[in-house]
C-alpha positions as CSV (number, residue, x, y, z in Angstrom):
1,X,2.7,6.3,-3.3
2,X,-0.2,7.4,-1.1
3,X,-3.8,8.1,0.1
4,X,-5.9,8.4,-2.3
5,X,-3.8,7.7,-5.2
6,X,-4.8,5.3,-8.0
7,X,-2.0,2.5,-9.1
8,X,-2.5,-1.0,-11.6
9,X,-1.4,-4.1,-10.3
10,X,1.4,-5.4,-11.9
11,X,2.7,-8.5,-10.6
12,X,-0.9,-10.9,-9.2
13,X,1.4,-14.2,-8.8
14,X,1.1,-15.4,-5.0
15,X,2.2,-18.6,-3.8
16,X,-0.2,-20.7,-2.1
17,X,0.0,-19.9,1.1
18,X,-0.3,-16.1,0.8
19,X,-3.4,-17.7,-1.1
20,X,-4.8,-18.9,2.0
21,X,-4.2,-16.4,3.9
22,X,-5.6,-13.4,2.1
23,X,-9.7,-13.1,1.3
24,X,-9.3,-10.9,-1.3
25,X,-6.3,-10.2,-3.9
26,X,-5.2,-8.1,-6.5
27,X,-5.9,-8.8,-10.1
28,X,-3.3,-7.9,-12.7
29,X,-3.8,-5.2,-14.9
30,X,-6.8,-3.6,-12.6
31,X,-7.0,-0.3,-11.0
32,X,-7.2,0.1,-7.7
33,X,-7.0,2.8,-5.2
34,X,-4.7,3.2,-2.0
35,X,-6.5,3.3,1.5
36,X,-3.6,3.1,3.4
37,X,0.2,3.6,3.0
38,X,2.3,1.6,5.6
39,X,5.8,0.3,6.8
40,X,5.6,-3.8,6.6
41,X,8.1,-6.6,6.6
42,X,9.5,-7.8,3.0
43,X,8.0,-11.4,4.2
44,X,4.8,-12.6,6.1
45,X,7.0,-14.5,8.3
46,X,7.5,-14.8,12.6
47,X,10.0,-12.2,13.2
48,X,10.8,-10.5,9.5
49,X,12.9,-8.2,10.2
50,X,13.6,-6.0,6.8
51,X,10.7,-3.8,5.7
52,X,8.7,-2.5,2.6
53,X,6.3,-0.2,2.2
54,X,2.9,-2.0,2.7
55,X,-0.4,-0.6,0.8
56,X,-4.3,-1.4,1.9
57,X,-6.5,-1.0,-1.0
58,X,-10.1,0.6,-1.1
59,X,-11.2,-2.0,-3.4
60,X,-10.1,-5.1,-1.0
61,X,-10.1,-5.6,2.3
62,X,-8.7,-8.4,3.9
63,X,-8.2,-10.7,7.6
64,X,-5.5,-9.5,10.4
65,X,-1.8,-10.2,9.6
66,X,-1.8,-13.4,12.2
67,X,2.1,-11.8,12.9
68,X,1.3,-8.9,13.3
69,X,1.2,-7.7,17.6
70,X,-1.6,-5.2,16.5
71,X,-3.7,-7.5,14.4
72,X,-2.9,-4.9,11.1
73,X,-4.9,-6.2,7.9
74,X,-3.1,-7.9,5.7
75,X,-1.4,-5.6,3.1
76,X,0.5,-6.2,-0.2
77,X,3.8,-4.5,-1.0
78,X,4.0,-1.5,-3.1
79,X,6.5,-3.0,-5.8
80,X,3.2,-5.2,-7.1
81,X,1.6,-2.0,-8.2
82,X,2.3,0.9,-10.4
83,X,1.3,4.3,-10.3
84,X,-1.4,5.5,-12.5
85,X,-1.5,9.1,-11.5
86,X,1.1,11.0,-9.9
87,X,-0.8,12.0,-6.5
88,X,-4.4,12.7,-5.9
89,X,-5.6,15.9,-6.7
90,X,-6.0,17.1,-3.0
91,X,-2.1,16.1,-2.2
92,X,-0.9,17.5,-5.7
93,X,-2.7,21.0,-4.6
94,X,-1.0,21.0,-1.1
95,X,2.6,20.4,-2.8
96,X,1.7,23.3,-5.2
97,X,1.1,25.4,-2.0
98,X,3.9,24.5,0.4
99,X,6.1,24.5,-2.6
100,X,9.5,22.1,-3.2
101,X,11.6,21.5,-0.4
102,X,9.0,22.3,2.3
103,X,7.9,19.2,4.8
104,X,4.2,19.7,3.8
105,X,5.2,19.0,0.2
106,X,5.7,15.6,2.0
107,X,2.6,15.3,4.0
108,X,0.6,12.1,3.8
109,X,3.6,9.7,2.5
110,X,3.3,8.1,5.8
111,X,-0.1,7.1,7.5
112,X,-1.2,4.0,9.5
């Protein structure tokens, strides 16, 4: 997943207290489109220590992670979303250019 890319939410069940945390959450079955693509902790807990990738959404925005040293918005895991198109036209384009195998076929996977 990244930038600009469009995905459907798939799974919108949150325990309360992700409830009360968040302003804003996904709805199942609506599109929305990635902001931000980011490495996060599987759980919004002191001290998590394995990691997922994290997306911010155009369509939501939402209060700082509370655990977070930098005060990062809160994100949602990538695994609650699916892809609806493969990448955005303008990173499709540059993988067309730089070709397979090249790093710039890769460019943009990672942004804070």
């Amino acid at each position: 997943m990244v930038k600009g890319q469009k995905v459907v939410c798939i799974n919108a069940t949150f325990p309360s207290f992700i409830r009360a945390l968040y302003k804003q959450l996904p709805v199942k079955d609506e599109t929305y489109t990635i902001r931000e693509v980011f490495l996060g902790r599987e759980k919004v807990v002191r001290g998590g220590e394995t990691a997922t990738v994290g997306l911010l959404l155009t369509e939501l925005t939402n209060p700082p992670d509370p655990f977070h040293q930098g005060k990062q918005e809160l994100g949602f895991t990538s695994e609650r979303f699916a892809p609806i198109e493969e990448l955005p036209p303008e990173e499709a384009q540059a993988g067309e250019l730089a070709g397979a195998g090249s790093d710039k076929a890769h460019a943009g996977y990672w942004t804070n």
